[in-house]
C-alpha positions as CSV (number, residue, x, y, z in Angstrom):
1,X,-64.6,-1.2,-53.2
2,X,-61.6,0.0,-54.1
3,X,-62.0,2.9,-52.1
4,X,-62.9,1.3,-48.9
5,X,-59.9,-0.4,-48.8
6,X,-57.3,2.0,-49.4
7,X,-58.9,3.9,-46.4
8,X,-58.7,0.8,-44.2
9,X,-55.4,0.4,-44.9
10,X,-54.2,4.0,-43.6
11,X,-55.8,3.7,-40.8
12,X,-54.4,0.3,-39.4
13,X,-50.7,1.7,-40.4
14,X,-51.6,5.2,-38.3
15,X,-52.7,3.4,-35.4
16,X,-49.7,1.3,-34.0
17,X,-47.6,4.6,-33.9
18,X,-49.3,6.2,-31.7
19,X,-49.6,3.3,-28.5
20,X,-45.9,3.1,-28.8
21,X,-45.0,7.3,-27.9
22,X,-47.6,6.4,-24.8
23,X,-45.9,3.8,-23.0
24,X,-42.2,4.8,-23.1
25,X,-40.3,4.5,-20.0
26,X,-38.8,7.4,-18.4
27,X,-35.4,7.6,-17.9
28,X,-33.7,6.9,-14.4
29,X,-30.8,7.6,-12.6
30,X,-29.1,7.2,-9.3
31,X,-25.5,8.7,-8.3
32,X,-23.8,8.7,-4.7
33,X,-21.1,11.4,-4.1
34,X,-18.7,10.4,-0.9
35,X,-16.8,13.5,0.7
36,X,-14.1,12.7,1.3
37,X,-13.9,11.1,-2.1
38,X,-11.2,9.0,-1.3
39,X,-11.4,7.9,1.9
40,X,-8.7,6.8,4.3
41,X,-9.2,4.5,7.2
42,X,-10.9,6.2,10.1
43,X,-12.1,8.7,7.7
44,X,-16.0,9.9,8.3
45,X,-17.5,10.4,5.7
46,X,-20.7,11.6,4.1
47,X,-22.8,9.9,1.0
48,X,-25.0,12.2,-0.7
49,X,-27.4,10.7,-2.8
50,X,-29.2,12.5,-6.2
51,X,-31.8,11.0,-9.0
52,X,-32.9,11.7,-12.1
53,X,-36.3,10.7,-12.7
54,X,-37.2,9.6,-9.4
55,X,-40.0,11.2,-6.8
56,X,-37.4,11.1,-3.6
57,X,-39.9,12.9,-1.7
58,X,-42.2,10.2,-1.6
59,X,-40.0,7.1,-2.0
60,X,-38.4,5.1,0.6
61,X,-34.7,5.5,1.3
62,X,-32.3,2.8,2.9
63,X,-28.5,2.8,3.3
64,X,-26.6,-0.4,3.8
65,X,-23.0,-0.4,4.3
66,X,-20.7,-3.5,4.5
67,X,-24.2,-5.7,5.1
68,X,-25.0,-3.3,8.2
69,X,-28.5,-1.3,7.6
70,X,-29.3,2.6,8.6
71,X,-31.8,2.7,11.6
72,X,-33.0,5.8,9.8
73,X,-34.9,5.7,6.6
74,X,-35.8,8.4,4.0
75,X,-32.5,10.3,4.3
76,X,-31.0,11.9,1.1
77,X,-27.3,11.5,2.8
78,X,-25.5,9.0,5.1
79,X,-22.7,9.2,7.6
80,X,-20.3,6.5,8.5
81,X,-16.7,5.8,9.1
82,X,-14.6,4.0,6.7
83,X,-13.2,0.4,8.1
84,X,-10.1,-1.5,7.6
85,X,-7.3,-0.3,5.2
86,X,-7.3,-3.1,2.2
87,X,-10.6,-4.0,3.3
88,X,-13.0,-4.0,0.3
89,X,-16.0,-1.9,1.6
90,X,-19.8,-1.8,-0.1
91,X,-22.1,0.8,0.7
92,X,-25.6,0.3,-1.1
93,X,-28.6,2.4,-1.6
94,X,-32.0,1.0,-2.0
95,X,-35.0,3.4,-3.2
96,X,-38.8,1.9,-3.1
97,X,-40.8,4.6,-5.1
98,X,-44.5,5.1,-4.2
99,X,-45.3,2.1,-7.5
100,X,-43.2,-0.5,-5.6
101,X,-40.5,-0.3,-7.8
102,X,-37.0,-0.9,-6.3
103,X,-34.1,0.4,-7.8
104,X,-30.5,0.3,-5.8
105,X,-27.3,1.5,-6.2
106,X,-23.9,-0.2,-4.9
107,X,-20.5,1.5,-4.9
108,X,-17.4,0.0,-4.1
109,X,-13.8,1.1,-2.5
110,X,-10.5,-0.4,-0.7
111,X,-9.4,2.4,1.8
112,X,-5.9,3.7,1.3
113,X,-3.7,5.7,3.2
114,X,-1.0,8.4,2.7
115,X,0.8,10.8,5.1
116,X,2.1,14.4,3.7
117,X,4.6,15.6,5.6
118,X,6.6,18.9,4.9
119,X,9.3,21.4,5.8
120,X,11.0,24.4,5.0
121,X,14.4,24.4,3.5
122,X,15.7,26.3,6.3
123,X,17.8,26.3,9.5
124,X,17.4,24.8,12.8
125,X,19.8,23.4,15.5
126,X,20.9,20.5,15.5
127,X,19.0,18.1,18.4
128,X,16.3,20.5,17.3
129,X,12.7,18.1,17.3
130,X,10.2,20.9,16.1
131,X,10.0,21.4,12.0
132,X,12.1,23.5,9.7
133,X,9.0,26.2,9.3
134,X,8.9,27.6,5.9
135,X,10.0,31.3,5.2
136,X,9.5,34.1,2.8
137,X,12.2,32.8,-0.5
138,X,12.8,29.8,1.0
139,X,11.7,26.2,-0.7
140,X,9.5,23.5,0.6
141,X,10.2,19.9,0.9
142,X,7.1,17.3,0.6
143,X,7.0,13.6,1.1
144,X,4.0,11.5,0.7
145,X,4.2,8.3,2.2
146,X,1.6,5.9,1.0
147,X,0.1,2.8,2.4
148,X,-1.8,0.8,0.0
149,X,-2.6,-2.8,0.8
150,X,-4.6,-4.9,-2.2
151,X,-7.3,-7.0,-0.5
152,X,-5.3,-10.1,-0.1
153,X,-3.2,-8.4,2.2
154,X,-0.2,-7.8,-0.5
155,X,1.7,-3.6,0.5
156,X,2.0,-2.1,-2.3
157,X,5.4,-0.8,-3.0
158,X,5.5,3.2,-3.1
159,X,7.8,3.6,-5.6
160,X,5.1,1.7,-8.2
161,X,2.5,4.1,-7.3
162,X,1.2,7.1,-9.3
163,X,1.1,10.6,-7.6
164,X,-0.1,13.4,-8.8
165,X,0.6,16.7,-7.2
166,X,-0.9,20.3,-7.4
167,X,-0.3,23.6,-5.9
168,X,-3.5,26.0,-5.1
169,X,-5.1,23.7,-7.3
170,X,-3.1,23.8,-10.2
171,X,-1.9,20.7,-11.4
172,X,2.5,20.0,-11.0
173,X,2.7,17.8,-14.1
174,X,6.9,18.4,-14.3
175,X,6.8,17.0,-10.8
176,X,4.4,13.9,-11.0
177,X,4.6,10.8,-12.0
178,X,5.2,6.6,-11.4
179,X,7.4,6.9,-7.9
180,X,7.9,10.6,-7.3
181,X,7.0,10.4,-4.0
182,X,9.0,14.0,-3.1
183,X,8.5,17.6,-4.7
184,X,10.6,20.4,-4.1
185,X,9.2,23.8,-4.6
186,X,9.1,27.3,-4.5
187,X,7.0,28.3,-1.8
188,X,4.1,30.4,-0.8
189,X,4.6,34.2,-1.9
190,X,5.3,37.0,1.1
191,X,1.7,37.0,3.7
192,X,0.4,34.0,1.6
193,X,-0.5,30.9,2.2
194,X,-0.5,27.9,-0.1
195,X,-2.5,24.4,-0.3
196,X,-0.5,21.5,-1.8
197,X,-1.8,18.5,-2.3
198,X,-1.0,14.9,-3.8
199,X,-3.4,12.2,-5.4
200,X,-1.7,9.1,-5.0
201,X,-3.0,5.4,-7.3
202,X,-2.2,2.2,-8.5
203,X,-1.5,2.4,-12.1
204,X,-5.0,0.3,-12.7
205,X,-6.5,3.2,-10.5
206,X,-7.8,0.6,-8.4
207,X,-6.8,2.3,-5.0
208,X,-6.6,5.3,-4.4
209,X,-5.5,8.2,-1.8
210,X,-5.4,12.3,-1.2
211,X,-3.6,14.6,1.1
212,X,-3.1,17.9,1.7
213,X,-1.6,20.4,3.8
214,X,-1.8,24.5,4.3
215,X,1.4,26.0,4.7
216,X,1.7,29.6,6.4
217,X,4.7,31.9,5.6
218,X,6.6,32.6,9.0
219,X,9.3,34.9,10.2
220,X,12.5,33.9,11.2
221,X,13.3,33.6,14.7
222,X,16.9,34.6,16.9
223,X,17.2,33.0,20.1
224,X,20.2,33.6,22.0
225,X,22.1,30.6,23.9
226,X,25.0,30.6,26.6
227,X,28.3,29.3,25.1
228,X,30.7,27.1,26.6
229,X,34.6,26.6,25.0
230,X,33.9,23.3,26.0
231,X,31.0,22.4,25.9
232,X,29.5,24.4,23.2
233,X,26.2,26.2,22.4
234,X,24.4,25.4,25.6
235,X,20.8,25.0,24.1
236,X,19.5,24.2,27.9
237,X,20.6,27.4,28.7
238,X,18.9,30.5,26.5
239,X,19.6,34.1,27.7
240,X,16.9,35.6,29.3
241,X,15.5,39.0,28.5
242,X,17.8,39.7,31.7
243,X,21.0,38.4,33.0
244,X,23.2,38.7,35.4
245,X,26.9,37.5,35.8
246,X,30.1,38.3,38.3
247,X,32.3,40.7,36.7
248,X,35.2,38.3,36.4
249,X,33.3,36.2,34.0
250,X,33.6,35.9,30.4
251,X,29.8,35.6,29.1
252,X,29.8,34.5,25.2
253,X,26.5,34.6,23.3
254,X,25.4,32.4,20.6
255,X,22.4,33.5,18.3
256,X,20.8,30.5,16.0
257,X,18.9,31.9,13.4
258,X,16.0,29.6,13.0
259,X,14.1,29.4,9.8
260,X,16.3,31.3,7.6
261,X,18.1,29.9,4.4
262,X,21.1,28.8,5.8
263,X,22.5,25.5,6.1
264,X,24.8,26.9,9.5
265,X,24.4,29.7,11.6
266,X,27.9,31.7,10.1
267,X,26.6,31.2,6.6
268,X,27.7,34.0,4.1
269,X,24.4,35.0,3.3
270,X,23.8,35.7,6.8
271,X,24.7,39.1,8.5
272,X,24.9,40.0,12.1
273,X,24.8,43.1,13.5
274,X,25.3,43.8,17.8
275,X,25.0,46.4,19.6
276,X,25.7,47.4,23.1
277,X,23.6,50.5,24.5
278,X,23.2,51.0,20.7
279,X,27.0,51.0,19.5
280,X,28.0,48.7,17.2
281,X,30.4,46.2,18.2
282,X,31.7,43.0,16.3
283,X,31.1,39.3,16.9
284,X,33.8,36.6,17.1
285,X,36.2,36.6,14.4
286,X,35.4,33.7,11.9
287,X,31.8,33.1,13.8
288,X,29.9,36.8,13.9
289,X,27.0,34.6,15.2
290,X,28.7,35.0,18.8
291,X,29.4,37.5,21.1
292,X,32.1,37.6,23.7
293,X,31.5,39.9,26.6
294,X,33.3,41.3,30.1
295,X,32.9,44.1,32.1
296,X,35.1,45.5,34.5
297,X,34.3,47.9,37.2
298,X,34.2,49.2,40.8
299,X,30.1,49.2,41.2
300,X,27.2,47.3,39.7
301,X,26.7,48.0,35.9
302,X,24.2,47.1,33.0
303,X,23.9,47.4,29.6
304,X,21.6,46.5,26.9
305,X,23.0,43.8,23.5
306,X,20.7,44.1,21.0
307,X,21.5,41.9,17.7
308,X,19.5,42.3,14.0
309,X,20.7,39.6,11.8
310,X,19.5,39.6,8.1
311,X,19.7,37.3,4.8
312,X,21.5,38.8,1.8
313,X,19.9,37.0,-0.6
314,X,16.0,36.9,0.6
315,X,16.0,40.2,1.9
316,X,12.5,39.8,3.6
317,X,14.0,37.2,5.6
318,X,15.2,39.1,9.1
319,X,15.0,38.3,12.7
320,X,16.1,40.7,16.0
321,X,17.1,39.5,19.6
322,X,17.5,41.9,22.9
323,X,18.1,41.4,26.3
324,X,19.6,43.6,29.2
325,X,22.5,42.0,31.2
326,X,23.8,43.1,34.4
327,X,27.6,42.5,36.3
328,X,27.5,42.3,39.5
329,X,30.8,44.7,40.0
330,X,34.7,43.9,40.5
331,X,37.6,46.4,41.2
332,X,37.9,46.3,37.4
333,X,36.8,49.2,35.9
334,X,35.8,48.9,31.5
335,X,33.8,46.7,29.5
336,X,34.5,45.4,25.5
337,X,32.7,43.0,22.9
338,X,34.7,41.1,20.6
């Protein structure tokens, strides 16, 4: 009897084990990834959605964002552009698998904004309305400016903000931080590009914000400009690859050495070198940027100015301007360049 019951026993105990490894649940799992991730207003944007443990193939797939349903159904990915800047926006993804089981997955965002805007630490003319392009040992200047509005409508001020910049990917820790809006740098190497970018936050990481921009190394460029005694450097008025003038005028010549690291044109890191019909001649004393120039003669002459200006310092940074000029003749008979 004895027996019996110690078997009996082992058995019961044995049993229960086994129904409970039979109906376990599988594990499931839904993700949506948004490119860009952080969208800005007027952003299009793509969801991508990805399961663990969940027959997509053969389940039903519908996207809702901000209450508005997909026409389509059974896509893996959804398109749509990103609404109001401070508005809260929802975009939902509901699965039914081939059981009936529903399972969803909401994710949430405010849109933010910021603007990265850049220059080269190099020369241009004054009145001049392009950019100061970036050259070969010159720095770069960035400024992100942010727009962040919570969803009452409050601006967040920029200097509260977090940003976060990086160079090529690389992360500028010495230059982030609460308020550093700016970043000063040493640009892209010679024939290389560079990608900088800035993640911008609240401190709660509540909104949020990228940018980024490619910047290109560029030559230098000399343009050459009419100059007036009164007036000045007539930027109206470039020389043309040829010119012609009476004899009995004085033609000076300003060059402006965009894009070089210079903060003016007669900068002592900045040599000029002319030369008429390839003899060297000197520019005005005190401003060797400009060139004064007469000729005097019986009959029609010409003669070719030719100008290389180079950086002392950033030796890759060099420029050339040419043109051919042609007087018109007087009963004056030399020309000089001072």
């Amino acid at each position: 009897m004895y027996k019996w019951l110690f078997t009996t026993l082992c058995v019961m105990l044995f049993i229960p084990t086994v129904t409970t490894a039979a109906i376990a649940t599988p594990f499931k799992q839904i993700d949506i990834s948004m490119t860009p991730t952080n969208p800005q207003p007027g952003d299009i944007v793509t969801a991508k959605l990805s399961t663990i443990g969940i027959p997509l193939t053969r389940s039903k797939i519908q996207w809702i964002y901000n209450g508005t349903k997909n026409t389509s159904v059974n896509n893996k990915s959804f398109t749509f552009t990103v609404d109001t800047l401070g508005k809260e926006q929802n975009l939902t993804v509901i699965i039914t698998e081939p059981s009936g089981e529903v399972i969803s997955k909401k994710v949430t965002f405010t849109p933010a904004e910021v603007t990265l805007l850049w220059e080269g630490d190099t020369y241009t003319p004054p009145f001049y309305t392009g950019k100061p392009l970036y050259t070969v040992g010159s720095l770069v200047r960035l400024e992100a400016r942010p727009l962040f509005k919570q969803p009452n409508g409050t601006v967040v001020d920029p200097t509260k903000l977090v940003y976060l910049w990086k160079k090529n990917g690389t992360e500028l820790s010495d230059y982030s931080g609460i308020g550093k809006q700016t970043l000063t740098i040493k640009g892209p190497s010679f024939l290389r590009s560079a990608v900088y970018e800035v993640s911008v936050s609240t401190p709660s990481n509540s909104l949020k914000a990228h940018s980024a921009v490619l910047i290109d190394t560029k030559d230098p460029v000399i343009r050459l400009y009419q100059y007036d005694p009164l007036l000045g450097v007539e930027y109206y008025n470039p020389v043309g690859i040829n010119e012609t003038i009476p004899a009995t005028r004085l033609l000076q010549v300003q060059a402006e050495p965009y894009y070089m690291t210079a903060q003016t044109p007669n900068s002592k890191d900045v040599e000029y070198q002319w030369l008429v019909n390839n003899a060297p001649v000197y520019g005005n004393q005190g401003t060797p940027s400009r060139i004064s120039i007469s000729f005097k003669s019986q009959q029609k002459a010409s003669m070719t100015i030719r100008l290389m200006v180079s950086h002392l310092k950033n030796i890759l940074q060099t420029g050339e301007g040419i043109f051919n000029l042609s007087f018109e003749g007087s009963p004056r008979g030399s020309f000089f360049g001072m």
